[in-house]
N, C-alpha and C positions, 0 to 999 in steps of 0.2 A: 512532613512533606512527602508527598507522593511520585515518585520519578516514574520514568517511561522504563519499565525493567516489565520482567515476564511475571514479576511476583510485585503484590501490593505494598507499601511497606506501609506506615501506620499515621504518618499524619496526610495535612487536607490538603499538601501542592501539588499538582501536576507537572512534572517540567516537560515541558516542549522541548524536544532534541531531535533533530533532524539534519542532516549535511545539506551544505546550501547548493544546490542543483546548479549553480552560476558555476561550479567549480568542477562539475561533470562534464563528458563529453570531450574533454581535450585532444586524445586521442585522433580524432576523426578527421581533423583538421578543418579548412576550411572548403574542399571541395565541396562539402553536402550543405552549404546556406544555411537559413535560420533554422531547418529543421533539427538540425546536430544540437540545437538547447531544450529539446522537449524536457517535460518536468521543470524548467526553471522557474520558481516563484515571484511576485512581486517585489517593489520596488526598496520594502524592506528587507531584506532578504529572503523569507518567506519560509514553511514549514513546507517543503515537497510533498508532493500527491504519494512519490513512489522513488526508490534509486536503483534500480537492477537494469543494469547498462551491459551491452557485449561493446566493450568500444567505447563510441559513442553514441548505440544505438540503443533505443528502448530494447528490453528483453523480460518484459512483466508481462506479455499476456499470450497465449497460443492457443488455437483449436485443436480440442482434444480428437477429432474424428481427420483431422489432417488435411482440412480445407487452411488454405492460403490466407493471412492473417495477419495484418500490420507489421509487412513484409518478412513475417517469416512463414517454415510448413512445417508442422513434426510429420515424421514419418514412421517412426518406432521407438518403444519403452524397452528396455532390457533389461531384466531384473536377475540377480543372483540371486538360484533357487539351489537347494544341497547342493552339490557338485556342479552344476551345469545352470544354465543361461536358461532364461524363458523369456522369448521378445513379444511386446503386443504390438500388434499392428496398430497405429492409426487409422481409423476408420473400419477396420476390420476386425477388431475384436472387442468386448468392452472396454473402454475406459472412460474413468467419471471423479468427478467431487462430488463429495454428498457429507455435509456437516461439517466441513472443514479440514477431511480427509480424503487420499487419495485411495481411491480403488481402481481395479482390476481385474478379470478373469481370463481365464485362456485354459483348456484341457479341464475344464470341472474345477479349475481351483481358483476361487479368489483370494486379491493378492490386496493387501492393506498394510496399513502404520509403519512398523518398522521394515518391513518387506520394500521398503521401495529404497531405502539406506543402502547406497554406492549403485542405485537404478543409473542408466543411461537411458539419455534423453537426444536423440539423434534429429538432428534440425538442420532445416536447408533455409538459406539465407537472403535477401536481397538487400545486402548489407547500403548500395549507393542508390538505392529507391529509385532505381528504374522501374520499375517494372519485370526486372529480368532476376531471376537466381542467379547468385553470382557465389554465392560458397554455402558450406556444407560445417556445423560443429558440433559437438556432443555436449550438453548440459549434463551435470551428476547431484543426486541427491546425497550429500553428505553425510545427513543427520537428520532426524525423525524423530519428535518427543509428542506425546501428550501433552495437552495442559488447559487449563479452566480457569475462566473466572472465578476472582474469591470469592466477592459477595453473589453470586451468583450461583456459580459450578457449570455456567456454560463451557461446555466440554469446546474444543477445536485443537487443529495439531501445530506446532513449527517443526519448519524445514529450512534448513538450510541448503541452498543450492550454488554449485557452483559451475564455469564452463572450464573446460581442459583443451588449453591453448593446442597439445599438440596435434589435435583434432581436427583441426581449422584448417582449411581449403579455401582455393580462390582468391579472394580478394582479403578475404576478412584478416588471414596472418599480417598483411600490413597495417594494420589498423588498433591492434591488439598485443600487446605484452605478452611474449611466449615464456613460458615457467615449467619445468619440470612438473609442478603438483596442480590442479584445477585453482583456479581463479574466482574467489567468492563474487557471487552476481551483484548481491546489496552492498551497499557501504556499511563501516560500520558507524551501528548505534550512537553517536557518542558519550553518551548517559550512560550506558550498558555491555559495550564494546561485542555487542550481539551483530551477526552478520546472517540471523533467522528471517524468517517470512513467516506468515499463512498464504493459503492458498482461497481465493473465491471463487467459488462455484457460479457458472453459465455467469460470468461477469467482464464488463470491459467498460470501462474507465479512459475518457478524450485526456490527454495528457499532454496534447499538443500548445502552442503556441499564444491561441485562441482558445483556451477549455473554457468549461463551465464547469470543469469538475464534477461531474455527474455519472453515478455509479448507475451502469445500465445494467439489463438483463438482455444478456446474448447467448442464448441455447448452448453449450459445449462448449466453451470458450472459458480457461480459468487465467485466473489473472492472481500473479507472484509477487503480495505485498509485501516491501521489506519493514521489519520494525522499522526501521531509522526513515521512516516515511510516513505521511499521515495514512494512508491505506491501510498500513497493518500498525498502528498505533492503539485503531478502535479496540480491537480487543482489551490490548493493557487498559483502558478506560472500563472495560466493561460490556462494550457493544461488539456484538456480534453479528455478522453478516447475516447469516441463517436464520439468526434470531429474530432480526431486526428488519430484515427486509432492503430493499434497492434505494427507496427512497429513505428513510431512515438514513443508513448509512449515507447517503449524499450527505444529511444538513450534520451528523456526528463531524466527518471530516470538514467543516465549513465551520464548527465551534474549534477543532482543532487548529485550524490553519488560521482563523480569526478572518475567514470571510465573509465580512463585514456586508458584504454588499452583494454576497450570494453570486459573484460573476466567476469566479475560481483565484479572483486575485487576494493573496496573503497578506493580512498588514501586522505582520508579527517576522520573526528571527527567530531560532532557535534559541534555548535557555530562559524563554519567560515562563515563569509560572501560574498556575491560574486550577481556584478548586473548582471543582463540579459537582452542580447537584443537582438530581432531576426526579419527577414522580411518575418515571417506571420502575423504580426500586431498584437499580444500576449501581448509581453510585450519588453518597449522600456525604458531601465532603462541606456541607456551610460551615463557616465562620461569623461570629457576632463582629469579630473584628476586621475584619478584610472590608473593603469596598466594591460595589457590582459593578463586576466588568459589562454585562447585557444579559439578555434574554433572550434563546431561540426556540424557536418550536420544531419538531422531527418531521414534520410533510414540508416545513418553508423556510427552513434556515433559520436564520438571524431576525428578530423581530424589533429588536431595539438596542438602544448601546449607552452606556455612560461612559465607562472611561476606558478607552480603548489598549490596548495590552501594549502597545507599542508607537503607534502613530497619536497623530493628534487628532481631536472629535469632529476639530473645525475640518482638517485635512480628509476623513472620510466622508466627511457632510459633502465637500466639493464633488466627492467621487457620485456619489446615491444619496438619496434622502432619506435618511437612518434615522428613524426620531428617538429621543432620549428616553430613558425608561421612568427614571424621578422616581418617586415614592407613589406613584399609582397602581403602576406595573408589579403585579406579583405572579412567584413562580406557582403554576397549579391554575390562573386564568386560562383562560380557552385560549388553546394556541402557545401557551407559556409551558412545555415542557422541559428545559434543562436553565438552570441559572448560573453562570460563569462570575466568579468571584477572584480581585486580586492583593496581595500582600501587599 
């Protein structure tokens, strides 16, 4: 069985683990409307896009160059460098993703991997979606590792990030739990009690209400998947953003989530398992004895479905007209690149 952890283990399940985004956001209460449930999944409970909340607000994605962005702004990096601070400016000095790592330069020196471990991340807020700033908090990178796919060796980093309550200005301390020590941004994992990300590069991902779920490409814009979310799950599967491309990734998280009908809605819950095997050399988990869950293909999602991971066939059929796959359908047809199979 194959669980959602940072490392492979040896047999052919995957388990889907994810927090059910229904149970986010409390905090916020109810002045901010239906907005305060982004990330929430479908009707089954659903595998989340992403969990890295300040509050109850999204906190997965921000421009690196410090343009205004799904209401928040960074303004500056602060790095421990020997004795002393080194802050990059937003928009005025490099800073980038590139391969799943963070960089940076300022004075001839570029700063990388573990150099960003206890970084400050200084962010201005529009915590109640006006339109207006209304507070100010410092994000911190806790923790910085390497790590790679097995079958593979696609290199990429995790980070764990947290925000330090005592930071927080304006509006935002009523909304948020003040704690002596930073406040991790993800939930945790609950298969791996990980509260890590990766980071995606020129990436932004609709998270809202109404998604589709679609991993876009946005010039400087990096977006903070947590494992316990299908966003940064791909990796532990094998897929990689960089690797793999925008659209790629959109139909990876769409076999994740089990959407079925490619709209962003989830017909799964956390703890189902389900192998995968596909012919880009990723990951080759078939079983003789398992039953197929579907077929998707990496430019169009989901192509076909037998026996759906959670819901009933008849019950997604109502939703989209998903046709069955039967014994016609094979993985390696045109269009047929990954095969979902379940115990």
């Amino acid at each position: 069985m194959q669980n959602f952890t940072k490392l492979f283990l040896t047999s052919l399940a995957l388990t889907l683990a994810a927090c059910d985004a229904g149970d986010l956001g409390d905090d916020l209460g109810d002045d901010f409307g239906d907005e305060a449930t982004e990330f929430r999944p479908g009707p089954y409970g659903g595998i989340s896009l992403n969990t890295s909340f300040l509050g109850g607000m999204d906190n997965g994605e921000m421009d690196l160059m410090g343009k205004f962005h799904k209401n928040m702004r960074l303004i500056q990096v602060c790095l421990p460098y020997k004795r002393s601070t080194v802050c990059i400016g937003a928009g005025k000095d490099p800073l980038w993703v590139e391969a799943g790592q963070i960089y940076a330069q300022k004075y001839g020196i570029t700063f990388s991997g573990q150099d960003f471990i206890n970084s400050r991340w200084f962010i201005e807020v529009d915590y109640d979606r006006d339109g207006v700033v209304d507070s100010t908090v410092q994000n911190v990178i806790t923790a910085a590792a390497a790590n790679a796919t097995v079958q593979t060796g696609i290199p990429y980093w995790d980070y764990s990030w947290a925000y330090d309550s005592k930071t927080a200005t304006g509006l935002l301390p009523k909304y948020i739990k003040l704690s002596d020590t930073p406040t991790a941004m993800c939930e945790v994992d609950v298969d791996t009690g990980s509260v890590g990300s990766v980071v995606l590069e020129n990436t932004s991902i609709d998270t809202s209400l109404t998604t589709k779920a679609l991993v876009e490409k946005v010039a400087n814009v990096m977006f903070i998947a947590c494992h316990s979310g299908a966003a940064g799950k791909a990796p532990t599967w094998g897929y990689v953003l960089y690797h793999q491309g925008h659209t790629h990734y959109t139909n990876v998280l769409r076999v994740i989530r089990a959407d079925y009908c490619n709209t962003g809605e989830s017909f799964t819950e956390p703890g189902q398992k389900v192998a995968v095997t596909d012919v880009l050399g990723i990951s080759d988990q078939y079983d003789a004895g398992y039953q197929t869950e579907g077929m998707a293909s990496v430019t169009g999602g989901w192509m076909c479905l037998d026996r759906p991971r959670l819901a009933d066939l008849g019950d997604v059929q109502k939703v989209c007209p998903i046709p069955a796959c039967g014994e016609k359908v094979k993985l390696g047809d045109p269009d047929i690149d990954i095969m979902t199979q379940l115990p």
